[in-house]
C-alpha positions as CSV (number, residue, x, y, z in Angstrom):
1,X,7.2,54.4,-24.3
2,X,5.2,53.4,-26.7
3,X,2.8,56.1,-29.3
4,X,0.0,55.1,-31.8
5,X,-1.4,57.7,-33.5
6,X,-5.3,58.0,-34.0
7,X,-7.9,60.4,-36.6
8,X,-10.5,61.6,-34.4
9,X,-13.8,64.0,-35.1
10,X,-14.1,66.6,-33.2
11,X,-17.4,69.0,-31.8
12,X,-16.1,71.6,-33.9
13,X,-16.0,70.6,-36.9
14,X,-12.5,69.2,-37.9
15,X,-10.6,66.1,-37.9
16,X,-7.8,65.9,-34.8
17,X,-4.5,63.7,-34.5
18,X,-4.5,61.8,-31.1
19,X,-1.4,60.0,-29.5
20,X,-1.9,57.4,-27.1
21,X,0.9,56.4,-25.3
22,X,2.2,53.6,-23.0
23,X,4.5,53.2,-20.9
24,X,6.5,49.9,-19.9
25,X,9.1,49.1,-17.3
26,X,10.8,46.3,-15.6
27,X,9.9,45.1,-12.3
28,X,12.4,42.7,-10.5
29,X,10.9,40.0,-8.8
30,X,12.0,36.8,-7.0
31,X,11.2,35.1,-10.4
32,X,13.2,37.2,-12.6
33,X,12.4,41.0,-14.3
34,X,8.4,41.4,-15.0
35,X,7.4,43.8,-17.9
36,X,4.6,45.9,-16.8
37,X,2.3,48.9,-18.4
38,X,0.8,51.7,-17.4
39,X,-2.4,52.3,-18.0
40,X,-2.3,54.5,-21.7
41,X,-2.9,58.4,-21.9
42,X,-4.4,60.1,-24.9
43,X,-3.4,63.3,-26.0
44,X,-4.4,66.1,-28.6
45,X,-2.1,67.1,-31.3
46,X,-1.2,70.3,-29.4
47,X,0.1,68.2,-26.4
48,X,-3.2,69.0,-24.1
49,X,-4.3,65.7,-21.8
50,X,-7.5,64.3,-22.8
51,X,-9.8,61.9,-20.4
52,X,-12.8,59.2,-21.4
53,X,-16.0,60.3,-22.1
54,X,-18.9,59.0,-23.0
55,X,-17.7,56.0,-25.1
56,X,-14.2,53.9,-25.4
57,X,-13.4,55.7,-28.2
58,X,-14.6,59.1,-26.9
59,X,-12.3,61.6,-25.6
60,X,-12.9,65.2,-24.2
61,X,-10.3,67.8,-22.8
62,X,-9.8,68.4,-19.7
63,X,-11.9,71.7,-19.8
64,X,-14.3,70.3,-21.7
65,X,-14.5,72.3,-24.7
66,X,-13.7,70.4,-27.6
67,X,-15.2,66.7,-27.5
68,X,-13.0,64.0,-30.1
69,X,-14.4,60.6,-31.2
70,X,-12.0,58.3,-33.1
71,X,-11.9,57.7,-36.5
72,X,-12.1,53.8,-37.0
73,X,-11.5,52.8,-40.5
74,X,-13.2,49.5,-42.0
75,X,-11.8,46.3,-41.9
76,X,-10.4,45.4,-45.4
77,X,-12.4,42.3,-45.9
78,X,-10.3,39.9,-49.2
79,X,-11.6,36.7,-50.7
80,X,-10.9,33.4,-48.8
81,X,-8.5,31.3,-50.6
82,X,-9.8,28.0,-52.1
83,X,-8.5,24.8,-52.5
84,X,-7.1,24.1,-56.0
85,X,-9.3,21.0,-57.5
């Protein structure tokens, strides 16, 4: 099982950790063991489920009361290396 931990805005106000984890297992086949994944599951910081939304990065619970979009942070953008002369 694999977590990655996200910031996420929330509807009320406050910034929210969310866990997304995966899970991979072995499949035997005729060719040999096959990793495979699950599809991933989000989750609050308080351990409650949360499903898509609106958006990719838009998560609600699953009564709907508290709506979370994640926090992506920039891209560090450095200088490209040149070529001494």
């Amino acid at each position: 099982m694999r977590t990655d931990i996200f910031r996420a805005f929330g509807t009320d106000g406050r910034m929210h950790i969310v866990f997304r984890r995966t899970q991979t297992f072995l499949v035997k086949t005729v060719y040999g063991p096959v990793e495979k994944r699950r599809e991933p599951r989000f989750y609050l910081e308080n351990g409650e489920l949360l499903e898509c939304a609106d958006r990719y990065d838009t998560f609600r619970t699953l009564a709907g009361d508290l709506v979370v979009r994640i926090v992506h942070p920039n891209a560090k953008r450095g200088t490209r290396a040149t070529k001494p002369p």
